[in-house]
Backbone bond lengths (Angstrom), bond angles and torsions (degrees), N, CA, C in turn:
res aa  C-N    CA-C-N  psi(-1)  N-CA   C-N-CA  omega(-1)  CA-C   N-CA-C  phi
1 X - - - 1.459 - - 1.522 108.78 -
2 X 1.612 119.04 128.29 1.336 103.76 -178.00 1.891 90.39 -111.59
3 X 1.700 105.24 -176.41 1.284 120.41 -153.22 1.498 101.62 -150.00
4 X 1.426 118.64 101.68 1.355 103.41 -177.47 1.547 105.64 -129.12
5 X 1.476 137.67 171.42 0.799 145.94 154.23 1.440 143.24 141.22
6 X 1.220 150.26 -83.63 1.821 109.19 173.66 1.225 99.17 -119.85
7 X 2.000 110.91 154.12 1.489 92.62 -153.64 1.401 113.54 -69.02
8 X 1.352 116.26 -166.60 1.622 101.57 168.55 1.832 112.91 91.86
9 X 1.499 110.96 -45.42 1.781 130.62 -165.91 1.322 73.19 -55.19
10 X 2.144 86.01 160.66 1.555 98.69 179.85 1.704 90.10 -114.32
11 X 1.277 99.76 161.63 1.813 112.03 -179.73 1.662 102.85 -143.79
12 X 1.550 88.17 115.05 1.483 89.18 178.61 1.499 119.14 -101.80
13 X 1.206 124.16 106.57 1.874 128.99 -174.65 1.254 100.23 -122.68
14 X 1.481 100.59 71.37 1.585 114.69 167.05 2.072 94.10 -61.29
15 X 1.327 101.19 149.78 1.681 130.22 -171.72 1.281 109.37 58.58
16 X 1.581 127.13 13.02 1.486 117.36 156.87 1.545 112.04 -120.30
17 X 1.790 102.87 147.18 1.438 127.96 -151.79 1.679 99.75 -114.72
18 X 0.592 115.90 116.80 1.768 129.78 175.78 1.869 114.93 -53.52
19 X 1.346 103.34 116.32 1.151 92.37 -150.92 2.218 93.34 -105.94
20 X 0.716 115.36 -146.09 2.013 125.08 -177.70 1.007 93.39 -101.47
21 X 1.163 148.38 1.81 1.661 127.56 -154.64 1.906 88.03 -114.30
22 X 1.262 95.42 146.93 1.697 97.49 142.38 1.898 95.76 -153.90
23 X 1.620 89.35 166.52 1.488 114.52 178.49 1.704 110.23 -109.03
24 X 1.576 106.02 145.54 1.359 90.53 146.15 1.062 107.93 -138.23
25 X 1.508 127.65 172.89 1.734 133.92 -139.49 1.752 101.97 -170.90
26 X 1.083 116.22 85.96 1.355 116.42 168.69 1.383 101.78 81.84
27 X 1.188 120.03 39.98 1.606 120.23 178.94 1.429 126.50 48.77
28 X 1.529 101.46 43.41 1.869 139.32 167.31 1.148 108.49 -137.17
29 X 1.939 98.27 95.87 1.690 84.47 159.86 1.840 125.10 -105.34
30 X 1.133 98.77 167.88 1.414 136.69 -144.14 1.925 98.87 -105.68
31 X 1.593 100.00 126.36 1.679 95.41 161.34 1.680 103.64 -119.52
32 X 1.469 116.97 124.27 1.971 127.13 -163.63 1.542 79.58 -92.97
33 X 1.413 93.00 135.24 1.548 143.04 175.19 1.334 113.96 -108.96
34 X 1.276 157.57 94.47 1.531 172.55 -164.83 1.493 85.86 -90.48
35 X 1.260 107.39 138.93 1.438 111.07 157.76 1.830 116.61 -101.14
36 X 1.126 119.56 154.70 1.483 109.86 -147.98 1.803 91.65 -92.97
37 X 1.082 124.66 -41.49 1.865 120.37 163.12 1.294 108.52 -54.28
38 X 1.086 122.04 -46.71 1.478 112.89 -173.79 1.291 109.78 -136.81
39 X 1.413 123.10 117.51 1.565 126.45 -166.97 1.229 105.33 -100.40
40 X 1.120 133.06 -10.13 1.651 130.51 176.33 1.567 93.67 -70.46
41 X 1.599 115.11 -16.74 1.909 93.58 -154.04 1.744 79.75 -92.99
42 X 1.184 116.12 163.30 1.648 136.20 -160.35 1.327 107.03 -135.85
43 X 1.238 116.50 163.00 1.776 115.21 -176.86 1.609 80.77 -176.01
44 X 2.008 84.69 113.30 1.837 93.14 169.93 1.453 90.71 -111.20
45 X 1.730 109.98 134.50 1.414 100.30 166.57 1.505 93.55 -126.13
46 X 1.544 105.45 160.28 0.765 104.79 176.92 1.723 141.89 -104.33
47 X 1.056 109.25 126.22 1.754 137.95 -168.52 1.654 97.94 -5.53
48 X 1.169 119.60 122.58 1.587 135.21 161.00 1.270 108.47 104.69
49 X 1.674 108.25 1.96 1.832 108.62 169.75 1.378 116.66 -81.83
50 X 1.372 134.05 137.86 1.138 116.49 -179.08 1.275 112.06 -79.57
51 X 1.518 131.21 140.80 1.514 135.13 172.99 1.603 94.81 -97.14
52 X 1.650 97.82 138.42 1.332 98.17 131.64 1.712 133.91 -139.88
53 X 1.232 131.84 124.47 1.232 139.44 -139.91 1.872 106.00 -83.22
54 X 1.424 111.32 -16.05 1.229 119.57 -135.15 1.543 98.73 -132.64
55 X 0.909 117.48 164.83 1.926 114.24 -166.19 1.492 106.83 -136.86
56 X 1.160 137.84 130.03 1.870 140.91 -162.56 1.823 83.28 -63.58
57 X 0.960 105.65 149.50 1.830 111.51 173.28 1.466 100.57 -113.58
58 X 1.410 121.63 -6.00 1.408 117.65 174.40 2.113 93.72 123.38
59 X 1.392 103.37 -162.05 1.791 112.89 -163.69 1.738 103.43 -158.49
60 X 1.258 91.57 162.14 1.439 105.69 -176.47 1.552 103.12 -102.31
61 X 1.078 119.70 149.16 1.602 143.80 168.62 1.312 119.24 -98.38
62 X 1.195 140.83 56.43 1.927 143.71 168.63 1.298 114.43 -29.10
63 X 0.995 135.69 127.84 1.327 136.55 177.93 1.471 106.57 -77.50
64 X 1.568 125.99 156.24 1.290 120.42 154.28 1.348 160.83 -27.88
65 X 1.675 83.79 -71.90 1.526 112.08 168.53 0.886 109.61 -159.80
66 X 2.252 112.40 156.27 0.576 136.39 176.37 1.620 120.21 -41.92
67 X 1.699 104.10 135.12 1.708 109.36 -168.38 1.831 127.02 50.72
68 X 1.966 96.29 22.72 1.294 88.96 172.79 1.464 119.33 -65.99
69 X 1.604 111.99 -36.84 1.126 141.78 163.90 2.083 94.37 95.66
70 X 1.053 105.26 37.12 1.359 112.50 178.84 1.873 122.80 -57.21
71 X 1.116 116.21 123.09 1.375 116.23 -155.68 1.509 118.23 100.71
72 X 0.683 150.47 -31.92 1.739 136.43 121.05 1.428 114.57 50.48
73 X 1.346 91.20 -70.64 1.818 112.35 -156.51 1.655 77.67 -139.44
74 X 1.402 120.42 140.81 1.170 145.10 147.78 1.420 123.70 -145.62
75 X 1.702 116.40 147.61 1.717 102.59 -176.32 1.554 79.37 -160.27
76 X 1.724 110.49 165.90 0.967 144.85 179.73 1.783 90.52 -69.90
77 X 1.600 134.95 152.48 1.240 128.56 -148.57 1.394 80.48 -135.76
78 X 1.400 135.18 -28.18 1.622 143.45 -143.53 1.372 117.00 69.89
79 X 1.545 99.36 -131.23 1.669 99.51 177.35 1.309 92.79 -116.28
80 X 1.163 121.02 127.49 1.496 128.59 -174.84 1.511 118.54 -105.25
81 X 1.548 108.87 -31.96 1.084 108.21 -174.85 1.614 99.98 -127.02
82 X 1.153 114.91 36.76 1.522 112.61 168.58 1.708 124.53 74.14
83 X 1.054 117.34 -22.09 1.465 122.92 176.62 1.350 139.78 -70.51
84 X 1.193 98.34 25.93 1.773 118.41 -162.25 1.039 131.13 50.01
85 X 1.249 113.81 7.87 1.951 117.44 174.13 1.125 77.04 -116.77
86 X 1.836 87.40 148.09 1.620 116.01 177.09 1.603 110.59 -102.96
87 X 1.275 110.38 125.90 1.797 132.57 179.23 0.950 116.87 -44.29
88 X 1.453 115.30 166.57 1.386 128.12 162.43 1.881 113.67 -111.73
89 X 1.377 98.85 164.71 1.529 91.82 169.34 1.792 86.65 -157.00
90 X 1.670 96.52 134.31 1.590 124.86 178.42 1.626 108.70 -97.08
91 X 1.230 135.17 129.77 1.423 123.99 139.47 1.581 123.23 -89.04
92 X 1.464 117.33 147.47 1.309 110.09 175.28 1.877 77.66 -148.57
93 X 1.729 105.11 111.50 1.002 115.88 -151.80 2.239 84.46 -104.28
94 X 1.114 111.46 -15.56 1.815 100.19 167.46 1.086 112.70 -108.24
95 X 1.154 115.59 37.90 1.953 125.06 -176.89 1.884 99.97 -66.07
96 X 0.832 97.96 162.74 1.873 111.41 159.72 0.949 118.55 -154.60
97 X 1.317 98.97 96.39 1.980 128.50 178.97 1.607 95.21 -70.17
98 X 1.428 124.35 131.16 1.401 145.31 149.10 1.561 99.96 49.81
99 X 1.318 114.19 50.44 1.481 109.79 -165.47 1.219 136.81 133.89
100 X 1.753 103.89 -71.08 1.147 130.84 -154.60 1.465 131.46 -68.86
101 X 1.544 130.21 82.43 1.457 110.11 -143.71 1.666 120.95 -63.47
102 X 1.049 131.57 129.88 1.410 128.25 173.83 1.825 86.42 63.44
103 X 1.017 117.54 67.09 1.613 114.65 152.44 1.644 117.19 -94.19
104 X 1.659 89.11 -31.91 1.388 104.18 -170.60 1.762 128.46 97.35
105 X 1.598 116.46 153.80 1.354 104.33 176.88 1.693 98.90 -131.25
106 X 0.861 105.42 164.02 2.076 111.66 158.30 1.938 99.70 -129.19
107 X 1.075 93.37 147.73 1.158 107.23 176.65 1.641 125.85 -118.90
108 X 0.880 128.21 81.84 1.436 129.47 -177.37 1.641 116.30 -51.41
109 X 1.160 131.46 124.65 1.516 132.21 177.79 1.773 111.28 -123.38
110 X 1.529 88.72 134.82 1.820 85.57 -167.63 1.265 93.73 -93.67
111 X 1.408 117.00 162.12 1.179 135.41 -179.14 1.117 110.30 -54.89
112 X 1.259 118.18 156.92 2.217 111.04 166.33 1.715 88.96 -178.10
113 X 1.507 91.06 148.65 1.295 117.90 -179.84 1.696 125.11 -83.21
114 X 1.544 87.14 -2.52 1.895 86.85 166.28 1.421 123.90 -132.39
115 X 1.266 114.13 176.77 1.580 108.99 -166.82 1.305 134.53 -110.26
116 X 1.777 101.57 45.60 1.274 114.36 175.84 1.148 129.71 -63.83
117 X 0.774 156.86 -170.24 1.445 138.43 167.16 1.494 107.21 -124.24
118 X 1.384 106.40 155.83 1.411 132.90 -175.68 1.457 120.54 -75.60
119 X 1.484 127.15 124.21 1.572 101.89 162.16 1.860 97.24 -102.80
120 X 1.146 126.94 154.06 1.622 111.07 165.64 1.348 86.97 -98.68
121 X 1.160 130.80 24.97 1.792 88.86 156.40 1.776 108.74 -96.65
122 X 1.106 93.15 -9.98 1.621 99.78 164.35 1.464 124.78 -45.63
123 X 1.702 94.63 -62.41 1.262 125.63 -177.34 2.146 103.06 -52.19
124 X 1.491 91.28 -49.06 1.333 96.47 169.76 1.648 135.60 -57.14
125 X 1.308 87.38 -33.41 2.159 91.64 -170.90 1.666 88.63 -101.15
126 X 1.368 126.31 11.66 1.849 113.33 168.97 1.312 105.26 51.53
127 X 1.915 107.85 41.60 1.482 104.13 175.96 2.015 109.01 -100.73
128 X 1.345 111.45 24.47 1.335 126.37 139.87 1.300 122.15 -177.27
129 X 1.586 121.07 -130.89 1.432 104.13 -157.12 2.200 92.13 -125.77
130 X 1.029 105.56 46.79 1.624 120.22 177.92 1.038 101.96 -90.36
131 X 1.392 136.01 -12.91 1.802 136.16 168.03 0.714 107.73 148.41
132 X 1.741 123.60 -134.63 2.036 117.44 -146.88 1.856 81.09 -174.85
133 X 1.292 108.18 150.18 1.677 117.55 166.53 1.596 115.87 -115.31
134 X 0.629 143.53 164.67 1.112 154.76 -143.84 1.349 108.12 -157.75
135 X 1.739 119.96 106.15 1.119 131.33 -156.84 1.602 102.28 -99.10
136 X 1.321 119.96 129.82 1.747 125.50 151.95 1.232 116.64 -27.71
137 X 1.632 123.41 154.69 1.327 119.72 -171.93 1.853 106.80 -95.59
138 X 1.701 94.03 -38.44 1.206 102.41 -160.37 1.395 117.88 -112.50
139 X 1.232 152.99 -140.66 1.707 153.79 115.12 1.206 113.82 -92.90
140 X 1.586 109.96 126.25 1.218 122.19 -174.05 1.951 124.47 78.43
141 X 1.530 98.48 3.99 1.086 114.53 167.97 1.854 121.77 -76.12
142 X 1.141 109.15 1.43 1.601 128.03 -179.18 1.716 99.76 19.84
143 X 1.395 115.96 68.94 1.594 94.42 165.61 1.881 110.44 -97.73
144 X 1.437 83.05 162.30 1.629 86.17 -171.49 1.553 100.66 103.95
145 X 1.248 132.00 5.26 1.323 141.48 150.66 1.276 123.08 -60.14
146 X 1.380 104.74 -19.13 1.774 118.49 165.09 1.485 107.98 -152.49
147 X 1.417 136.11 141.81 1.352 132.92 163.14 1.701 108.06 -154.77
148 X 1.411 85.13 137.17 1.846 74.70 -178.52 1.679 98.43 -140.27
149 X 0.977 126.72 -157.12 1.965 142.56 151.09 1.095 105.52 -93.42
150 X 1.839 97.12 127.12 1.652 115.03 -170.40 1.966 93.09 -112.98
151 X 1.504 107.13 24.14 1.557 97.43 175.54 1.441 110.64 69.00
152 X 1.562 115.17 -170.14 1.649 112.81 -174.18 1.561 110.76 -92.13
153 X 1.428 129.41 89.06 1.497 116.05 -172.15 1.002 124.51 -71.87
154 X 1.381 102.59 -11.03 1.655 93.43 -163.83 1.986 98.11 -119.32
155 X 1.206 113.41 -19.73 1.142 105.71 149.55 1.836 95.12 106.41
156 X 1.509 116.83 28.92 1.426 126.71 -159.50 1.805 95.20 -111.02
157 X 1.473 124.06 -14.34 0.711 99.99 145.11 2.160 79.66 115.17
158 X 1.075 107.03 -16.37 1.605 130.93 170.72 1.373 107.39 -87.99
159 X 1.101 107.73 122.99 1.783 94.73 162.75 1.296 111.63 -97.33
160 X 1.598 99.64 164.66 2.021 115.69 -158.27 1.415 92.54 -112.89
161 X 1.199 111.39 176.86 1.386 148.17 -169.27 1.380 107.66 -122.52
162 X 1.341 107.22 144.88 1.912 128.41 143.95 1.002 106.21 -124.65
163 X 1.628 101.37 140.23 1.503 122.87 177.03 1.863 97.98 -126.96
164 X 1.098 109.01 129.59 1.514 124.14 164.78 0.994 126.07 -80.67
165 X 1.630 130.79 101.53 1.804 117.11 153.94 1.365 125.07 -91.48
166 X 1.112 116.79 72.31 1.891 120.82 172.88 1.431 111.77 -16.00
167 X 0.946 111.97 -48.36 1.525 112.56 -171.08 1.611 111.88 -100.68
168 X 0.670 123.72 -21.60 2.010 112.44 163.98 0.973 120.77 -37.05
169 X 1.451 97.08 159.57 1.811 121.09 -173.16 1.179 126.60 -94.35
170 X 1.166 137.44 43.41 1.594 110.84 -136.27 1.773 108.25 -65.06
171 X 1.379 116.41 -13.82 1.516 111.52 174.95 1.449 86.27 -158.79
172 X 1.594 92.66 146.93 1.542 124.05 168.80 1.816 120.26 -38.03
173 X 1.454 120.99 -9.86 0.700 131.91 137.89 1.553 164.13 -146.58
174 X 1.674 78.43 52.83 1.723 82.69 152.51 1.939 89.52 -154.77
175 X 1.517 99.37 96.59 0.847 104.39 -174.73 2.083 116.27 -83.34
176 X 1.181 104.66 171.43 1.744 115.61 -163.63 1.394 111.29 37.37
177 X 1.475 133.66 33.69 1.425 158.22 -169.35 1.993 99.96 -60.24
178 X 1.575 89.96 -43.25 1.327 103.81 178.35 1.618 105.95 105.48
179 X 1.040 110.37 167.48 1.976 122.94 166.42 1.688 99.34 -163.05
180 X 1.863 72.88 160.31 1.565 88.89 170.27 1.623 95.53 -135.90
181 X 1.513 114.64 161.73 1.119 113.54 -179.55 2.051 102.23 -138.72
182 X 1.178 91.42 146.48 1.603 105.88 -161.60 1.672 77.66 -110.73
183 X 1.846 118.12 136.68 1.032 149.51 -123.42 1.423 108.99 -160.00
184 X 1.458 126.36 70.19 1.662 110.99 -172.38 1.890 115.38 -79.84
185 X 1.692 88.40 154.06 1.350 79.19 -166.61 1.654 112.85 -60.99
186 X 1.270 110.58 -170.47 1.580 112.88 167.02 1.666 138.36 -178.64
187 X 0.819 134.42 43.76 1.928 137.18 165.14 1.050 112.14 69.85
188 X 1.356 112.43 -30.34 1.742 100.89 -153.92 1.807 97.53 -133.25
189 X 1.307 126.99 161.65 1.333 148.73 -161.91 1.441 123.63 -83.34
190 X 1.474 107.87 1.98 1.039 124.48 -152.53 1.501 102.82 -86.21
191 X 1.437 128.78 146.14 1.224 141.39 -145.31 1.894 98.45 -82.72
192 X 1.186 130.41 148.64 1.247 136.04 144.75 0.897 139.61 -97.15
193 X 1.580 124.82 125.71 1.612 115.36 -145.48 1.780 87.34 -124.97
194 X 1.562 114.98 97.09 1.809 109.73 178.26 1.578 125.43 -50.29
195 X 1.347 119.90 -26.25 1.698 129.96 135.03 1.613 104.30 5.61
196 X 1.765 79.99 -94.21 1.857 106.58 -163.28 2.364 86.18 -52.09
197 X 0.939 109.43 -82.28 1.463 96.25 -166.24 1.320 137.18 -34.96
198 X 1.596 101.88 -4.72 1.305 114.85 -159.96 1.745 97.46 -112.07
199 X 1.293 107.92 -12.73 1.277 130.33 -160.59 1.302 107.89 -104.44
200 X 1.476 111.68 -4.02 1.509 133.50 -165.44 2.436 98.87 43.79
201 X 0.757 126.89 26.89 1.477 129.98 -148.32 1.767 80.79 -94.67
202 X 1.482 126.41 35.48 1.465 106.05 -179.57 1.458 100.23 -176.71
203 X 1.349 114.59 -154.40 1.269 120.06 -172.98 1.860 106.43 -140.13
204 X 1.540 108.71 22.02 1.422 109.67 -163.19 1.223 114.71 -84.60
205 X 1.614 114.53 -17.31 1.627 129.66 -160.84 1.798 111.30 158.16
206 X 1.085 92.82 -156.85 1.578 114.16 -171.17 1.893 115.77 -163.95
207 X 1.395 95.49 142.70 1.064 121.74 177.65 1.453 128.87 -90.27
């Protein structure tokens, strides 16, 4: 089987191994690909295509910090930020966002097609575009003790989030009552502070 076309194209022949040989054939040359089950079968592609032989098996997720206990709670997030890969969402339910002891974090992870691995403290300092965290409201409010996909709530066409704090206050009296906070999706990397949502002080979600 030969393989031709503009340089640069990617060619994926996952179970074939690149062998010493090349051909040329009408003034196209050719680098032969053996397939590793069956070595009689051949694959000439041709020179300046990129191959790749090998398939992402998936990536690791690092937690922050020490005794965040991050991974806890994990769930499929959907598509959160619109790009046709479907998200991730992390709990690290003894996190301490900007302070706050055991407030908690969630970590949102965007989809991607390779298998680099993750740090969330990345995800945390918005030192690129791998997702957004989602900060606790309170201390000792542990959210991120549960998080899953709450579907499209608001109907933008993003899907939202719930994040769980078991232990929140929502008023002085009825305290560790618990909350949940509804989480719209969104494009950009930018940090979530459960405060502002809780505070209604925005347009990010609801409490």
């Amino acid at each position: 089987l030969k393989v031709i076309g503009n340089s640069n194209a990617n060619v994926e022949a996952i179970g074939f191994e690149k062998s010493n040989t090349s051909k040329t054939v009408d003034g196209i040359t050719y680098q032969v690909y053996s397939h590793t089950d069956a070595p009689t079968a051949k694959l000439w592609v041709q020179q300046n295509l990129i191959v790749s032989t090998s398939i992402a098996q998936g990536f690791v997720m690092n937690g922050e910090n020490a005794y965040d206990y991050s991974g806890r709670s994990v769930s499929s997030a959907g598509d959160v930020n619109g790009d046709g890969l479907d998200d991730l969402i992390v709990g690290a339910y003894k996190a301490d966002p900007v302070g706050k002891s055991k407030a908690g974090k969630s970590y949102v992870v965007f989809g991607k097609t390779n298998a680099t691995a993750i740090n969330l403290s990345d995800i945390a300092s918005n030192s690129g575009t791998g997702g957004f965290v989602i900060n606790g409201e309170n201390r000792d409010d542990q959210s991120g003790i549960s998080v899953s996909s709450a579907g499209d709530v608001n109907g933008d066409g993003l899907d939202d989030l719930i994040v769980g704090a078991w232990l929140a206050s929502p008023t002085s009296n009825n305290g560790r009552a618990g909350k949940s906070y509804i989480v719209f999706g969104k494009t950009n990397a930018t940090a979530i502070n459960l405060s502002d949502i809780a505070s209604n002080s925005g347009t990010g979600g609801f409490v």
